[in-house]
Rosetta silent file (secondary structure, phi, psi, omega in degrees, C-alpha in Angstrom):
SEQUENCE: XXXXXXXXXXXXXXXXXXXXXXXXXXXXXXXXXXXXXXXXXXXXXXXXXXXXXXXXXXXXXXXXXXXXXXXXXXXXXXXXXXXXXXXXXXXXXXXXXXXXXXXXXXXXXXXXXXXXXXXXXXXXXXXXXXXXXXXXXXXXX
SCORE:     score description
SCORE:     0.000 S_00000001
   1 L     0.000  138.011 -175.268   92.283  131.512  113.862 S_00000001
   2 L   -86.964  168.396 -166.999   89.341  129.618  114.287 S_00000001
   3 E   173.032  105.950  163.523   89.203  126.199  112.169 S_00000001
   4 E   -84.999  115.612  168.336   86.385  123.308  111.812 S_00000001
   5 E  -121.847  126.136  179.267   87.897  119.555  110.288 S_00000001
   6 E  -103.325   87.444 -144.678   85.247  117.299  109.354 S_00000001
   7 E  -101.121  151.142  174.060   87.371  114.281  110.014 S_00000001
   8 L  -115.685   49.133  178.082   87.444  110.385  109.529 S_00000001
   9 L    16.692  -40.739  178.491   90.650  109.052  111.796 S_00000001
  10 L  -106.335   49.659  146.033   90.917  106.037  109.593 S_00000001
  11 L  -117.947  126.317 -167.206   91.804  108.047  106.509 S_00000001
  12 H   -45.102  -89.421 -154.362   95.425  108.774  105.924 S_00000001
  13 H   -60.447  -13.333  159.593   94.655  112.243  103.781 S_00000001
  14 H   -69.167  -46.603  179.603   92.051  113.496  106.675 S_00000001
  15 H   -57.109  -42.198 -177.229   95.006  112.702  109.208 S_00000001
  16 H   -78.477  -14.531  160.308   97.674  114.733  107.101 S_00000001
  17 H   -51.245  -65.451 -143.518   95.077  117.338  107.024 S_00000001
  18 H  -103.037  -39.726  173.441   94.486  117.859  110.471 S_00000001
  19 H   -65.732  -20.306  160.632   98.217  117.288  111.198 S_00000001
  20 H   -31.508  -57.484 -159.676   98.589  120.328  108.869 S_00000001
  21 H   -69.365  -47.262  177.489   95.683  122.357  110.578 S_00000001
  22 H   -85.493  -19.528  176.693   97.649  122.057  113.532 S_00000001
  23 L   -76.569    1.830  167.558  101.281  122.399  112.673 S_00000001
  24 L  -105.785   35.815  161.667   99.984  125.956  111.564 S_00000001
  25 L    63.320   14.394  156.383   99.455  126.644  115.048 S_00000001
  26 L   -42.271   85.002  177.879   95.767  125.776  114.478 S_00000001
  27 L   -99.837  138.618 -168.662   93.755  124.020  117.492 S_00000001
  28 L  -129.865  168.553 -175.957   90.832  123.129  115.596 S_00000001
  29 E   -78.554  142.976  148.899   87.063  121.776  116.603 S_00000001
  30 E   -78.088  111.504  173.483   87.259  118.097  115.328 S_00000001
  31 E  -131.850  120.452 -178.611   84.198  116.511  114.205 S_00000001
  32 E   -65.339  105.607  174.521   83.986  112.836  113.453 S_00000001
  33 L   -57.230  -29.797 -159.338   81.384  113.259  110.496 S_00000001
  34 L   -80.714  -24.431  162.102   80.712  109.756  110.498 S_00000001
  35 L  -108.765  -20.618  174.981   79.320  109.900  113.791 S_00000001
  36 L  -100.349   58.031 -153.382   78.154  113.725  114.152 S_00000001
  37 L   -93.097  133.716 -178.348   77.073  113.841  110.513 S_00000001
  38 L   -55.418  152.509 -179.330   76.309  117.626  109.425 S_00000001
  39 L   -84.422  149.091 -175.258   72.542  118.523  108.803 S_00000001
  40 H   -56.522  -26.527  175.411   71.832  118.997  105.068 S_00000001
  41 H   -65.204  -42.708  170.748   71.758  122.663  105.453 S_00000001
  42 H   -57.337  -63.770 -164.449   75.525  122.437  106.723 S_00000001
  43 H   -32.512  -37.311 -158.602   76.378  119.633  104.143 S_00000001
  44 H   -94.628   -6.885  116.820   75.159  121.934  101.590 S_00000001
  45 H    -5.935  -58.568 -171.146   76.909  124.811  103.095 S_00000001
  46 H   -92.451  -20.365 -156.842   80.271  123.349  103.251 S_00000001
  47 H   -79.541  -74.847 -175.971   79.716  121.823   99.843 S_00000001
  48 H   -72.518    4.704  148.242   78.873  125.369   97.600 S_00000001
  49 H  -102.055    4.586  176.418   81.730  127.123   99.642 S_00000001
  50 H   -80.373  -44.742 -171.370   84.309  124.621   98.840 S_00000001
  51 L    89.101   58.604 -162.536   83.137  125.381   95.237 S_00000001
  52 L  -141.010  143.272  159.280   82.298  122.063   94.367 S_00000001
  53 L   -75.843  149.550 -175.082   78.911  120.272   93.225 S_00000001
  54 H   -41.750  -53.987 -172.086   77.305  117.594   94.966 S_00000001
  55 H   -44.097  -34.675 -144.822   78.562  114.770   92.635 S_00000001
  56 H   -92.294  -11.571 -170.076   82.303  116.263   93.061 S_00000001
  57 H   -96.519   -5.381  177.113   81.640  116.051   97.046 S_00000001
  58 E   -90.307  107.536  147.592   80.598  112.114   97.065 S_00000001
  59 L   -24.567  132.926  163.526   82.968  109.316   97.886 S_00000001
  60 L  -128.165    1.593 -160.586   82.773  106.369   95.677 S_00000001
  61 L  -100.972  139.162  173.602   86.008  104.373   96.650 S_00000001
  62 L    73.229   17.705 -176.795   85.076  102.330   99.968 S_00000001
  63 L  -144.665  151.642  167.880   81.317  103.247  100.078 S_00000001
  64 L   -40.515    7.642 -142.693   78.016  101.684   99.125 S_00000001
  65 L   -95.403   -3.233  170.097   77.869  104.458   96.175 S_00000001
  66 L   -86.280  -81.568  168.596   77.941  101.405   93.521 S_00000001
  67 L   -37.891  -20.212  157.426   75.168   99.467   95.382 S_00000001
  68 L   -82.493   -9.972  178.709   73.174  102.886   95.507 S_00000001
  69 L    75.052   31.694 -160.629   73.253  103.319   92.042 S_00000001
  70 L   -94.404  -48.410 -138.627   74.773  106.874   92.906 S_00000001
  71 L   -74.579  -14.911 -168.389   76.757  106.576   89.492 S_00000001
  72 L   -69.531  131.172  161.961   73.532  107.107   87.535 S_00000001
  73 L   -75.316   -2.869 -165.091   73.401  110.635   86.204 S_00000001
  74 L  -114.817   23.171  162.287   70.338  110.893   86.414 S_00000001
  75 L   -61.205  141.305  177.563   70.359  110.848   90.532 S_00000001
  76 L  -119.475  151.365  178.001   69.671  114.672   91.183 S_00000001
  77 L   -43.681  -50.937  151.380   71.426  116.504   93.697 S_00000001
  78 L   -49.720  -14.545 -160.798   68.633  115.867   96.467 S_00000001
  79 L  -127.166   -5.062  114.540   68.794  112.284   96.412 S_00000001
  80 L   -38.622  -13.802  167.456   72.969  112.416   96.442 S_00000001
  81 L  -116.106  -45.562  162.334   72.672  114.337   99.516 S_00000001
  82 L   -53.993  -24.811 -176.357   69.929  111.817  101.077 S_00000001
  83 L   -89.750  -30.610  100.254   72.011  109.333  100.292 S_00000001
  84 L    11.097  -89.088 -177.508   75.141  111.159  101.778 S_00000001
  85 L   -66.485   -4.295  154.686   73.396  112.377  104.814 S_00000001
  86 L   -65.205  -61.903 -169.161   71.998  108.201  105.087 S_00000001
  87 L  -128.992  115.589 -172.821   75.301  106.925  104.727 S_00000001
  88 L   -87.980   -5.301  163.788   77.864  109.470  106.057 S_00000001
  89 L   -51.815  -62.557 -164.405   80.672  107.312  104.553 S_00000001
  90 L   -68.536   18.189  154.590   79.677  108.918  101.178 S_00000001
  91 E   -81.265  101.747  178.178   81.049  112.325  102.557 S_00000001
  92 L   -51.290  156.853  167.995   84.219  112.806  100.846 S_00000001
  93 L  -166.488  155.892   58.552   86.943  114.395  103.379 S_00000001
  94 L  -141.985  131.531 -168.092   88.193  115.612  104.600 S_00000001
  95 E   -83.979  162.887  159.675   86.256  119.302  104.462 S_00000001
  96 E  -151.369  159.661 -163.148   87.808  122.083  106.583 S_00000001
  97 E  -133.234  119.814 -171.633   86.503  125.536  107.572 S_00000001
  98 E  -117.573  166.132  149.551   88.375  128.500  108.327 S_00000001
  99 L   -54.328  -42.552 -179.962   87.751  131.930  108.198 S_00000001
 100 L   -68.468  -12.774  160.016   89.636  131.980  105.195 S_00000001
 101 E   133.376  176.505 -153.831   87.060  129.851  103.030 S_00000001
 102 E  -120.963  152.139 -172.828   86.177  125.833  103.114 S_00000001
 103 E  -154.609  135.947  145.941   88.388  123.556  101.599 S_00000001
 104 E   -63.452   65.184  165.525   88.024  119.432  100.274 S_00000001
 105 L   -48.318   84.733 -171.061   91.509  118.785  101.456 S_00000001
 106 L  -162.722  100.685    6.343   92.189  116.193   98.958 S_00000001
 107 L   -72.795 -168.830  175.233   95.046  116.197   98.219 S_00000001
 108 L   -39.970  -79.671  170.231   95.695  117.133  102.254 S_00000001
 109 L   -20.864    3.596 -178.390   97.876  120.167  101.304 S_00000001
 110 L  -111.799    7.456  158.019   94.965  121.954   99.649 S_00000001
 111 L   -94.432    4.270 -162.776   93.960  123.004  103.515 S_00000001
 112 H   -74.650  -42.116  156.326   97.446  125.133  103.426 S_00000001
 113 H   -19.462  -47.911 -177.045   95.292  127.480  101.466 S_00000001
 114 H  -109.683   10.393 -165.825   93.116  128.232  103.963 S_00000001
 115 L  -144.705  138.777 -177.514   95.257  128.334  106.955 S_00000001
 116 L   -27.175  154.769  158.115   98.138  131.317  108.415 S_00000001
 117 L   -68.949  154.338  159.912  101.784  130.729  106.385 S_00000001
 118 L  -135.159  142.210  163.588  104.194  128.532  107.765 S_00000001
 119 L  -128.255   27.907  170.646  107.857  128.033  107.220 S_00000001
 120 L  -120.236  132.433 -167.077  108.856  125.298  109.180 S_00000001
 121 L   -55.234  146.351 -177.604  109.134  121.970  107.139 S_00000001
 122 L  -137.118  177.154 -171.866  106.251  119.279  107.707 S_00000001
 123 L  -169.286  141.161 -173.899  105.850  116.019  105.818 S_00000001
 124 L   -96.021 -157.533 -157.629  102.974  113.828  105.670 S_00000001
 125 L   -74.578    1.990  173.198  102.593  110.453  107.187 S_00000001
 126 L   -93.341    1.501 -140.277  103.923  108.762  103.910 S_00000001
 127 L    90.881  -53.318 -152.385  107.008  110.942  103.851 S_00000001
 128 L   -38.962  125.119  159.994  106.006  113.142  101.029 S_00000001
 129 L   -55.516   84.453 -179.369  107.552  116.889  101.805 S_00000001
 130 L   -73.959  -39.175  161.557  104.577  119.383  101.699 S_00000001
 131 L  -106.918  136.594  174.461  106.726  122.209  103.205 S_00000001
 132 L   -85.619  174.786  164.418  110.309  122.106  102.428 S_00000001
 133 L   -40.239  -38.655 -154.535  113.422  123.076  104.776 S_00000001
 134 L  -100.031   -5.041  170.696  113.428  126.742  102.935 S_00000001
 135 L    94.164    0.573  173.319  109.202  126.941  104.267 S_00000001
 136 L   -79.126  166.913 -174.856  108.218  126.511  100.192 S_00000001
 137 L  -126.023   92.353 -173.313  105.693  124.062   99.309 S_00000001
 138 L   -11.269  155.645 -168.863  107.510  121.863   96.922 S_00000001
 139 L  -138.407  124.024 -160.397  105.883  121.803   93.119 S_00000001
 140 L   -56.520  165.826  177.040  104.902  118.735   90.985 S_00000001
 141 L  -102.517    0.000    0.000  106.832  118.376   87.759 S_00000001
């Protein structure tokens, strides 16, 4: 299976992603968005097959997106992707692209969706079990 992660390194839930992508016997292309930042036609690409709207696809924790005034509703969907494709921080992530459909992996465990079953237990880098011992993927209460 083929498999695109549009990755930051220094985010935890991008890392637990990608350690995911691969513990499903994934080798996947890696692309630091932050320096290889997608062209708008991809952005907007990865965006409406994730099923998500621009707004739901912006970072606001850790990004200029206060000092842009991004919060304003009345920012339209072009100028949220200028701003986005300006400052590639304001790309939430981590997306990933499979054959199997595009995914916001947020949390991480929302690429398992998109990527072959597994049954051998993983855990991310905080502990938490995402696959258990029995290969289920454990269920909030």
């Amino acid at each position: 299976m083929k498999a695109t992660i549009y990755h930051n390194p220094e985010c935890g839930t991008s890392r637990n992603a990608l350690a995911l992508i691969r513990h499903a016997g994934v080798d996947p292309v890696v692309i630091d968005y932050l320096t290889e930042t997608p062209t708008r036609t991809r952005l907007i690409e990865l965006i409406q097959r994730a099923g998500l709207t621009v707004r739901a696809a912006i970072r606001q924790k850790g990004t200029p997106h206060a000092e842009l005034g991004l919060d304003d509703p009345a920012i339209s969907d072009d100028q949220l992707l200028d701003a986005m494709l300006a400052h590639p921080v304001l790309i939430n992530r981590p997306f990933v692209e499979t054959e199997l459909g595009v995914r916001l992996a947020r949390p991480s465990e929302t690429v398992l969706d998109i990527l072959p079953a597994t049954s051998v237990p993983f855990a991310k880098e905080d502990g938490e079990v995402v696959i258990d011992a029995q290969g289920n993927r454990p269920t909030t209460p």
